[in-house]
Backbone and ligand atoms as CSV (ligand in chain L), in Angstrom:
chain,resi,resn,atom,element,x,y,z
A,1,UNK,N,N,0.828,-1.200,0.000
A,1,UNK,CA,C,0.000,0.000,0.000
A,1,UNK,C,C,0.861,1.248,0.000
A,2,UNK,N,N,0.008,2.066,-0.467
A,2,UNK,CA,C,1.221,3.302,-0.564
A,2,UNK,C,C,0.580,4.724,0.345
A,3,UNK,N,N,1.503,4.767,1.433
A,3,UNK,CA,C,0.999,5.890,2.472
A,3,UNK,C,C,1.796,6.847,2.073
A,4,UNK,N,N,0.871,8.351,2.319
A,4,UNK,CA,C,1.581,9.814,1.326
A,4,UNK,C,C,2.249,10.301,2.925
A,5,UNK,N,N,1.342,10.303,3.783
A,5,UNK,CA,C,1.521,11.456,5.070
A,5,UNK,C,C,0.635,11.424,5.983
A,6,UNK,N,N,1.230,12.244,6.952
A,6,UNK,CA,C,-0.155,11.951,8.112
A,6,UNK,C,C,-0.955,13.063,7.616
A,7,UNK,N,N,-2.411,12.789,7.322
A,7,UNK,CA,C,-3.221,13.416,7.027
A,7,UNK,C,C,-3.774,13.989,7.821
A,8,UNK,N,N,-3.989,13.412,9.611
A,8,UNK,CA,C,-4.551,14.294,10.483
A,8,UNK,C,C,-4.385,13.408,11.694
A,9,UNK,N,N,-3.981,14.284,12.786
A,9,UNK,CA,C,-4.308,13.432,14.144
A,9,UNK,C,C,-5.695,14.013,14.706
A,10,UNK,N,N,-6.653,12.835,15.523
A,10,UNK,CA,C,-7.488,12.845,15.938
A,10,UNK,C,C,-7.493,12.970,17.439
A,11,UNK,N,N,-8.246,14.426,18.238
A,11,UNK,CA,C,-7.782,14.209,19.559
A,11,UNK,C,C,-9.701,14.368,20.138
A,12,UNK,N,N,-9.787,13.464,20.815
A,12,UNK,CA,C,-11.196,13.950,21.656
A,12,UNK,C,C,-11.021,14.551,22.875
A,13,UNK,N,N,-12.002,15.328,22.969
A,13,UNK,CA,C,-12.129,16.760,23.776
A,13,UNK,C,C,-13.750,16.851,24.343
A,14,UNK,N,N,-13.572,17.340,25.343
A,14,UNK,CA,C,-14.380,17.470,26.000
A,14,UNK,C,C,-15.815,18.379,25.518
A,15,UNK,N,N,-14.899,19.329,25.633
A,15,UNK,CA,C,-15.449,20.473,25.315
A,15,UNK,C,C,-14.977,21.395,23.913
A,16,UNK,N,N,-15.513,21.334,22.691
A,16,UNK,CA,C,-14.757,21.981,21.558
A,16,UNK,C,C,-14.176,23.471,21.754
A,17,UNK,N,N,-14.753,24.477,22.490
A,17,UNK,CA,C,-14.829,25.546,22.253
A,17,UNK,C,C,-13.627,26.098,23.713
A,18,UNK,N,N,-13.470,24.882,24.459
A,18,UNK,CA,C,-12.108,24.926,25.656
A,18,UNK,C,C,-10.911,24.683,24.970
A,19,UNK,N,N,-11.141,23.530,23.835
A,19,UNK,CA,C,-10.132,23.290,23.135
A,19,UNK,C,C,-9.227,23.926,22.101
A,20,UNK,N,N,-10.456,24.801,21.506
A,20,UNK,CA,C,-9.919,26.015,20.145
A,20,UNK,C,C,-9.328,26.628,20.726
A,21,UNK,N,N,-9.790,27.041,21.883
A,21,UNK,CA,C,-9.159,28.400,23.087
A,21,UNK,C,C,-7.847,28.011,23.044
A,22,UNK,N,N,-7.587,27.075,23.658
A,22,UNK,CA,C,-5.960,26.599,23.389
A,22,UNK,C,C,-5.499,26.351,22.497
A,23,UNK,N,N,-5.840,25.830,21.489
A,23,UNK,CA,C,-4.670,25.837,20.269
A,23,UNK,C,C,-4.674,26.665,19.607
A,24,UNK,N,N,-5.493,27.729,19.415
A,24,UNK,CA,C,-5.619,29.422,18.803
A,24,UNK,C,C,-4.623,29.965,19.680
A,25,UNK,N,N,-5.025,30.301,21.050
A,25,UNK,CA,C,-4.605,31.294,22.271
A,25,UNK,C,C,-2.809,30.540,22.554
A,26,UNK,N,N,-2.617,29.711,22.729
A,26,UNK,CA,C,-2.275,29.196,23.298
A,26,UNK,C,C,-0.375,28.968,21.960
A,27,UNK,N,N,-1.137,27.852,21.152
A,27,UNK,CA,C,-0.401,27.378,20.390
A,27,UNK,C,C,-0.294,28.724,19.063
A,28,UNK,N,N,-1.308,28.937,18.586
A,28,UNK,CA,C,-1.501,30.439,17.484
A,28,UNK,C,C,-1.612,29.535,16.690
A,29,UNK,N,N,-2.160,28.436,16.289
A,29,UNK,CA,C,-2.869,27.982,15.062
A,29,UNK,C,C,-4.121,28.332,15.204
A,30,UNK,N,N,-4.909,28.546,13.747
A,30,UNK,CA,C,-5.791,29.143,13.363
A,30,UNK,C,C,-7.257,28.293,13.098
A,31,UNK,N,N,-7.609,27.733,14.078
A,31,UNK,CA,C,-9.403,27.109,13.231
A,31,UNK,C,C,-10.140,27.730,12.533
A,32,UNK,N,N,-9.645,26.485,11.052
A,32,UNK,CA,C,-10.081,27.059,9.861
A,32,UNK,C,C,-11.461,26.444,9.585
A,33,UNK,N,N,-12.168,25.448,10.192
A,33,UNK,CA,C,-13.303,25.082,9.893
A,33,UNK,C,C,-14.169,24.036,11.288
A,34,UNK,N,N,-15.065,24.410,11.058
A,34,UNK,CA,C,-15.669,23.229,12.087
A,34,UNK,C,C,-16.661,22.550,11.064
A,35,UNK,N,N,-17.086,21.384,11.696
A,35,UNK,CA,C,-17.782,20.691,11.034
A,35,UNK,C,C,-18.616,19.721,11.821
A,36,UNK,N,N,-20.321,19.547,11.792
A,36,UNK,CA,C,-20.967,18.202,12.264
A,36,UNK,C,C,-20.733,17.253,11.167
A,37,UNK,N,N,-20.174,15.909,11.419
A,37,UNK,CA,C,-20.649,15.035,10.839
A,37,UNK,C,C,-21.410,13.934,11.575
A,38,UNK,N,N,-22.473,14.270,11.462
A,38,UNK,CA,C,-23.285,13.399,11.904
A,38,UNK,C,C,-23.856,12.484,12.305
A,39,UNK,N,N,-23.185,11.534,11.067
A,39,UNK,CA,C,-23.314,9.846,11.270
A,39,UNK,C,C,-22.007,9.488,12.280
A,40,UNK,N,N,-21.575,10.606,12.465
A,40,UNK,CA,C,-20.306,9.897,13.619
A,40,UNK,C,C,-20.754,10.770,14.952
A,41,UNK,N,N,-21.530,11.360,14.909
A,41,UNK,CA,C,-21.733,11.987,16.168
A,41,UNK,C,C,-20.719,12.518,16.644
A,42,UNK,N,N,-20.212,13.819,16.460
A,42,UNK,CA,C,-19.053,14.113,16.586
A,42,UNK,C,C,-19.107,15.620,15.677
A,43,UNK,N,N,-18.738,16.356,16.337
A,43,UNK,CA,C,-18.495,17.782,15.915
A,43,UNK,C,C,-16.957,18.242,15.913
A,44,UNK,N,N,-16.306,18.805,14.846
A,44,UNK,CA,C,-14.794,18.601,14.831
A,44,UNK,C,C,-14.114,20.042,14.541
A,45,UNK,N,N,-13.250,20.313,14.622
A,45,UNK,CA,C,-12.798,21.574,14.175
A,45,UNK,C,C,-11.472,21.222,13.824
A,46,UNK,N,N,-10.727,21.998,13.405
A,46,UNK,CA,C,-9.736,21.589,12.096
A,46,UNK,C,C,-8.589,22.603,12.120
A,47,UNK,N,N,-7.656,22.546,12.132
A,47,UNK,CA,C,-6.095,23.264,12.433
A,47,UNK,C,C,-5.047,22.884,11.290
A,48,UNK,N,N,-4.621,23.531,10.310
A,48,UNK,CA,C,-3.092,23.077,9.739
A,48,UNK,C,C,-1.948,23.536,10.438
A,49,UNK,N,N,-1.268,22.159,10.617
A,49,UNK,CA,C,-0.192,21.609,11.170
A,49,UNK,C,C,0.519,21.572,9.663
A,50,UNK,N,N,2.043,22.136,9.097
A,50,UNK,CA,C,2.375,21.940,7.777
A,50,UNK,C,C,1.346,21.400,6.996
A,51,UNK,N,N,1.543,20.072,6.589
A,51,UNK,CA,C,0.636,19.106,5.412
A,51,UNK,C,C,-0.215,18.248,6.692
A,52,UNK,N,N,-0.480,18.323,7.907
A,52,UNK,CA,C,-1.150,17.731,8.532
A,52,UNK,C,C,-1.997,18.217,9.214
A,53,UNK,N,N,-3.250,17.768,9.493
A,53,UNK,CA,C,-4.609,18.609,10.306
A,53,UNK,C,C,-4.706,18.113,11.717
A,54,UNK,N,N,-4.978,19.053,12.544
A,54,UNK,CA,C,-5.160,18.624,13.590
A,54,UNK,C,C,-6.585,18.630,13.600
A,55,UNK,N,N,-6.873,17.254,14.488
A,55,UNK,CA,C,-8.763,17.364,14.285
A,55,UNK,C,C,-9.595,17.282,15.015
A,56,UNK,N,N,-9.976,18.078,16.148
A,56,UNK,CA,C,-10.336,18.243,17.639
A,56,UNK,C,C,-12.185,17.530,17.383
A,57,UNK,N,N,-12.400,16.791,18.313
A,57,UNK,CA,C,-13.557,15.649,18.144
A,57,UNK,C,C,-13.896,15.904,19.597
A,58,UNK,N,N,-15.459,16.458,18.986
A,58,UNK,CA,C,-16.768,16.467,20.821
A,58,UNK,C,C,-17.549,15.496,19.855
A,59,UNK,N,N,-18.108,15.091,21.155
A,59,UNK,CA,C,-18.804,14.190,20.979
A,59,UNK,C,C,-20.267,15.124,20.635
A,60,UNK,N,N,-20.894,14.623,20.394
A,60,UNK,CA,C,-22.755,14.955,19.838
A,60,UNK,C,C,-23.783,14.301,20.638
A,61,UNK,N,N,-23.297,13.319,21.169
A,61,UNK,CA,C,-24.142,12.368,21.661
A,61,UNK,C,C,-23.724,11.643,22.166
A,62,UNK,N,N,-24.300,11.197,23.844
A,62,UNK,CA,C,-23.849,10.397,25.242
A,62,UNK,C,C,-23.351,8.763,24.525
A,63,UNK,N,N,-23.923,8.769,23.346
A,63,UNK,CA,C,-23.822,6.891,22.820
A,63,UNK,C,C,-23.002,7.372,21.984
A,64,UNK,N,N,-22.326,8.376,21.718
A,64,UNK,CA,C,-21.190,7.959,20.317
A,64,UNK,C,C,-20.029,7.550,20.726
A,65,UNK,N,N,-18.976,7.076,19.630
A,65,UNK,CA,C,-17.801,6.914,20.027
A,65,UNK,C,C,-16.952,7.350,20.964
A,66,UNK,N,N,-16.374,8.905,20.786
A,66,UNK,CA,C,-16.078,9.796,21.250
A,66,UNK,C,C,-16.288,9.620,22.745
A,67,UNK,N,N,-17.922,9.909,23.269
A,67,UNK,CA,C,-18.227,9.970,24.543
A,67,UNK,C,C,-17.827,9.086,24.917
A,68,UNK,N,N,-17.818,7.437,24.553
A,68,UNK,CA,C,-17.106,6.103,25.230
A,68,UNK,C,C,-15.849,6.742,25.304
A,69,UNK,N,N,-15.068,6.864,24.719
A,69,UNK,CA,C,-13.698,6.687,24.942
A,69,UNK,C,C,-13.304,7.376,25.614
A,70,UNK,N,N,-13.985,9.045,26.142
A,70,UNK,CA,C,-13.606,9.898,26.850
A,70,UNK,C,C,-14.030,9.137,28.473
A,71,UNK,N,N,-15.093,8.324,28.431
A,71,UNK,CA,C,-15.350,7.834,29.549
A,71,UNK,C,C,-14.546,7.067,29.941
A,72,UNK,N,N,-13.849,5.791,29.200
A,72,UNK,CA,C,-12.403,5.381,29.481
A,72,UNK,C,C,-11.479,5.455,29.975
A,73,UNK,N,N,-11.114,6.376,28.749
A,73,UNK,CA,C,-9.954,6.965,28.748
A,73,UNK,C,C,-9.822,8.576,29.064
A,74,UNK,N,N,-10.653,9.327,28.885
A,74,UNK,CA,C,-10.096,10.662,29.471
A,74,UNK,C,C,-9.927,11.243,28.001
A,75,UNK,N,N,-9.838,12.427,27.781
A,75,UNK,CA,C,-9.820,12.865,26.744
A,75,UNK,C,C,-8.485,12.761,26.360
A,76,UNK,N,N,-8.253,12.807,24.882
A,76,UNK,CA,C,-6.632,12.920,24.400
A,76,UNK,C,C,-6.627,12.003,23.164
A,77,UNK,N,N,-5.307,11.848,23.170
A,77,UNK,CA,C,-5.265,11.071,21.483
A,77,UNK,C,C,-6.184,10.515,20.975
A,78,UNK,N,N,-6.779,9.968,20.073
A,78,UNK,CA,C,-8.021,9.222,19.946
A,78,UNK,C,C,-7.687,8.669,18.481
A,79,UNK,N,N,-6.932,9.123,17.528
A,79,UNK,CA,C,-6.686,8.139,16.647
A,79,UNK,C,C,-5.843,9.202,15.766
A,80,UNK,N,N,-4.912,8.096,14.209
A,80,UNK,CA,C,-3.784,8.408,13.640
A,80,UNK,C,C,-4.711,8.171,11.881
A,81,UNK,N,N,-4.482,9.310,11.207
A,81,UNK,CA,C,-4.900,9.070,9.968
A,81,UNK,C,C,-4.196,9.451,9.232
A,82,UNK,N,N,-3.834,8.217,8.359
A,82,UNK,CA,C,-2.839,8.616,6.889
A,82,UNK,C,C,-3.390,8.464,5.628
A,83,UNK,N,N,-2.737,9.967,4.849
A,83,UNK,CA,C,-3.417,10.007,3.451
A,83,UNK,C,C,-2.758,9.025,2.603
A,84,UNK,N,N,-3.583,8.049,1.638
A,84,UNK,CA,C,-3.194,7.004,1.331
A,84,UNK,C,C,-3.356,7.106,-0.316
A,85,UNK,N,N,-3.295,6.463,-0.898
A,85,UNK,CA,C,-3.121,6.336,-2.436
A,85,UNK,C,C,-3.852,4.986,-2.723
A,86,UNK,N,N,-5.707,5.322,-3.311
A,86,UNK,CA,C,-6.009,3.599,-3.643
A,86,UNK,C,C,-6.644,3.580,-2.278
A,87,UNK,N,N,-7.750,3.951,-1.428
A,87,UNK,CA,C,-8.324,4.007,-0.115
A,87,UNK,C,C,-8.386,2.395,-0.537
A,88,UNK,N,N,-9.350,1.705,-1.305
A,88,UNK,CA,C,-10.145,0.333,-1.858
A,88,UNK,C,C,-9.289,-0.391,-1.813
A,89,UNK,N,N,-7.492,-0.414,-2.431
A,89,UNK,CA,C,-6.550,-1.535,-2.142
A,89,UNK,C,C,-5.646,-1.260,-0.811
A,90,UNK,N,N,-6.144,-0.028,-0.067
A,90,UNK,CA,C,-5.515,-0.270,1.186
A,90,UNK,C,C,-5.671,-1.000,2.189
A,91,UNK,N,N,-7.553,-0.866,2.030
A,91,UNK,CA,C,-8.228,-1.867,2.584
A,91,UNK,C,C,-8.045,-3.304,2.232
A,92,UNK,N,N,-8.263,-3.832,1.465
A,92,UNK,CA,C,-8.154,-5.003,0.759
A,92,UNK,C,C,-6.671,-5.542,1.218
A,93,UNK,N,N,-5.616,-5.165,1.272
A,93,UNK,CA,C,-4.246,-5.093,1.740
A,93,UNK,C,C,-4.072,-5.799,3.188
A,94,UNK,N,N,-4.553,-4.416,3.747
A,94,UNK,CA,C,-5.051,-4.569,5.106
A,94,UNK,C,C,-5.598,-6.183,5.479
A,95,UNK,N,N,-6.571,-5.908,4.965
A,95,UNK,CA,C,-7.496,-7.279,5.288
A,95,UNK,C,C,-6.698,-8.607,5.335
A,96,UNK,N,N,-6.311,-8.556,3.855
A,96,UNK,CA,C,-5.469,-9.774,3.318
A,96,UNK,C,C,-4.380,-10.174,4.369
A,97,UNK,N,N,-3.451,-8.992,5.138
A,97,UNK,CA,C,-2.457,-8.881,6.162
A,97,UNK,C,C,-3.199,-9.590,7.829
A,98,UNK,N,N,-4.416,-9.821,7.417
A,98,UNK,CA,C,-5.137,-10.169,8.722
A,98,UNK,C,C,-5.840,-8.546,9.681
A,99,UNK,N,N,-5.133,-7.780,9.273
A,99,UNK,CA,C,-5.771,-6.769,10.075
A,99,UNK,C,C,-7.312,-6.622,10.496
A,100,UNK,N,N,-7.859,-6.537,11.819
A,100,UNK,CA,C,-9.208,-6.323,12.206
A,100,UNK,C,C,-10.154,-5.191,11.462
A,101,UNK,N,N,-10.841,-4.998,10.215
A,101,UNK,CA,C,-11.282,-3.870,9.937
A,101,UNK,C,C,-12.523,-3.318,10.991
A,102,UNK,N,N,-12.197,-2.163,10.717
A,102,UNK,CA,C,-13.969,-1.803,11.299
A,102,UNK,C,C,-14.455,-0.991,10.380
A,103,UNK,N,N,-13.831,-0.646,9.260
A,103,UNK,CA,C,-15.103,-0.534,8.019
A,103,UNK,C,C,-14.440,-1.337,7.210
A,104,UNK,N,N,-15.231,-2.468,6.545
A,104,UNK,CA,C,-14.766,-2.973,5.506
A,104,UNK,C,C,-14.264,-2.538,4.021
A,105,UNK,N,N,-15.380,-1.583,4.068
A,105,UNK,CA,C,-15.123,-0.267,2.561
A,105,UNK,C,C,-15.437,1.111,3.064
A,106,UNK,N,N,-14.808,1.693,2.246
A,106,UNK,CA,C,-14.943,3.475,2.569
A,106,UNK,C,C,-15.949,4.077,2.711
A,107,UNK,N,N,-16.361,4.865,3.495
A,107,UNK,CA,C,-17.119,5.762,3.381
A,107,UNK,C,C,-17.099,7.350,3.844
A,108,UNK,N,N,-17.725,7.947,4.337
A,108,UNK,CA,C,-17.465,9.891,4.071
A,108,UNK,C,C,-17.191,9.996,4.865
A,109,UNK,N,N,-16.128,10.498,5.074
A,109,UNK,CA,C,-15.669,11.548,6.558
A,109,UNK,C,C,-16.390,12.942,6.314
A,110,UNK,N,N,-15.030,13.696,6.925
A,110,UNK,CA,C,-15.335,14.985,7.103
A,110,UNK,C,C,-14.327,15.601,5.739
A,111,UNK,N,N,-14.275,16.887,5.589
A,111,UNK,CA,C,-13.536,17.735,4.804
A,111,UNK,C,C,-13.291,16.806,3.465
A,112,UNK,N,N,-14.303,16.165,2.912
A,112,UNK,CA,C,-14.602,15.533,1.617
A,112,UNK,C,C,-13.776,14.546,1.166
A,113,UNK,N,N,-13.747,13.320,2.521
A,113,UNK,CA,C,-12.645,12.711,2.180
A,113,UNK,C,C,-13.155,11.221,2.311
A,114,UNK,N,N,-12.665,9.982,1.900
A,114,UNK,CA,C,-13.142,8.827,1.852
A,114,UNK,C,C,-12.068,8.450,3.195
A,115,UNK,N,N,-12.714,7.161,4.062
A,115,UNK,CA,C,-12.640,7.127,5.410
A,115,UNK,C,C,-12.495,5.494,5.572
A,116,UNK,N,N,-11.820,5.202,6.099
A,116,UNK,CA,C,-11.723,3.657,6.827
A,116,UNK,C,C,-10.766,3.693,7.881
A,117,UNK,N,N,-11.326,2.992,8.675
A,117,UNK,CA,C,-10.476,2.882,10.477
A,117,UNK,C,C,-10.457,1.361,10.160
A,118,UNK,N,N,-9.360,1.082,10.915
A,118,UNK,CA,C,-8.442,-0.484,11.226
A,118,UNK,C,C,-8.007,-0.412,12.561
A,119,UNK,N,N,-9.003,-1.678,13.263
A,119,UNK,CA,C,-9.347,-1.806,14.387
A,119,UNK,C,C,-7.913,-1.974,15.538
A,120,UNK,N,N,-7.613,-0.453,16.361
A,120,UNK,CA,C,-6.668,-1.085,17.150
A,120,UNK,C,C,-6.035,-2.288,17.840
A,121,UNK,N,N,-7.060,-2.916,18.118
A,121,UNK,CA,C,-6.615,-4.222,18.133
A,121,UNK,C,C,-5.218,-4.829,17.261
A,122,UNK,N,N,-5.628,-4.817,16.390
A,122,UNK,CA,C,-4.898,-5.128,15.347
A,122,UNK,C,C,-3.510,-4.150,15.068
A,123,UNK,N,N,-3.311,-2.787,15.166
A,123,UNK,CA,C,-2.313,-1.988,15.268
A,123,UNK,C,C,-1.443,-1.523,16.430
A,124,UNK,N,N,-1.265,-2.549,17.540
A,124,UNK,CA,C,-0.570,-2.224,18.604
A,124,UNK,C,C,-1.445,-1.306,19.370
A,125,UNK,N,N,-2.942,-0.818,18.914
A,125,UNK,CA,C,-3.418,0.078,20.318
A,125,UNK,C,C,-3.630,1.724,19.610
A,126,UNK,N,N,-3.034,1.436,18.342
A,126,UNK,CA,C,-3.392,2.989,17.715
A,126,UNK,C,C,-4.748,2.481,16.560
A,127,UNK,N,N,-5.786,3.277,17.147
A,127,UNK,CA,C,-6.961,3.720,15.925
A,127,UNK,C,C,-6.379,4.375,14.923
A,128,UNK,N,N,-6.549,3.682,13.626
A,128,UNK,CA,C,-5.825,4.118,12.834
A,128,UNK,C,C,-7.110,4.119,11.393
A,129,UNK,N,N,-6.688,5.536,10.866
A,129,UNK,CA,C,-7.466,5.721,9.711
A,129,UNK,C,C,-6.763,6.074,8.504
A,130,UNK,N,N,-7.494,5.647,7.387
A,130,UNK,CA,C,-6.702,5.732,6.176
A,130,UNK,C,C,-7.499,6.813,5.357
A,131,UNK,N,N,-7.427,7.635,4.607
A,131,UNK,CA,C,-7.965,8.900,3.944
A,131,UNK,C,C,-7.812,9.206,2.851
A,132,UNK,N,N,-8.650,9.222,2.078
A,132,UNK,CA,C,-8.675,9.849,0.550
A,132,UNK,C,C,-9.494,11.422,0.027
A,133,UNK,N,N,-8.907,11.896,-0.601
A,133,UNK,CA,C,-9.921,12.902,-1.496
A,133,UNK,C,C,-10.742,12.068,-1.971
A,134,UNK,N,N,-11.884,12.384,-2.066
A,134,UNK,CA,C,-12.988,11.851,-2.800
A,134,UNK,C,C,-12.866,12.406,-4.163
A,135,UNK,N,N,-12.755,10.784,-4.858
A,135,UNK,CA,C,-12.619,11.519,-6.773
A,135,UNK,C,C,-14.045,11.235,-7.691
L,1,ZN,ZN,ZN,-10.023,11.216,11.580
């Protein structure tokens, strides 16, 4: 498979609008967009890091992802996404390698991009997502 870059780290947060405060105020990067996506329950806001996004994740809802893991774990890292080349044979790759998927095929993220996570389990403990422009 052919990985370009980290396309974005994923951090969950409590609170979105505690979080901008600090990496605006704090760090002086600039949130350039927020976004609901919905089907993930999860409201995100968005930072360039050089060629990489930082991608701050509230939860939407007491049953989404997000809220589990903050209940866990506490807020903080929450997953690693690399822009990939071929989302469809990364997966397929993946699979073939034994890796645990948790989407079998792509579907929509945020900022118009095709989306598949590979189940930590399987990656030493990092949620890991693979990312495409949508063509
Ligand atoms: Zn992500």
């Amino acid at each position: 498979m052919k990985i370009k870059h980290i396309e974005h780290i994923g951090i969950a947060v409590r609170d979105l609008s505690e979080a901008i405060a600090y990496y605006e105020g704090v760090l002086g990067l600039n949130c350039y967009a927020i976004e609901d996506v919905t089907d993930q329950k999860v409201k995100t806001a968005f930072f360039m890091v050089g060629q990489t996004k930082i991608e701050l994740l509230e939860s939407t809802s007491p049953d989404g992802t997000i809220s589990k893991f903050i209940e866990k774990k506490g807020p903080g890292i929450h997953h690693l996404a690399f822009a990939v080349e071929n989302i469809g044979d990364c997966i397929k790759e993946a699979a073939e390698k034994g890796i645990n998927l948790i989407d079998k095929q792509a579907r929509k993220g945020a900022e118009g991009l095709d989306i598949a996570f590979l189940h930590p389990g399987s990656t030493g403990g990092v949620l890991t997502e693979f990312c495409e422009k949508r063509r």
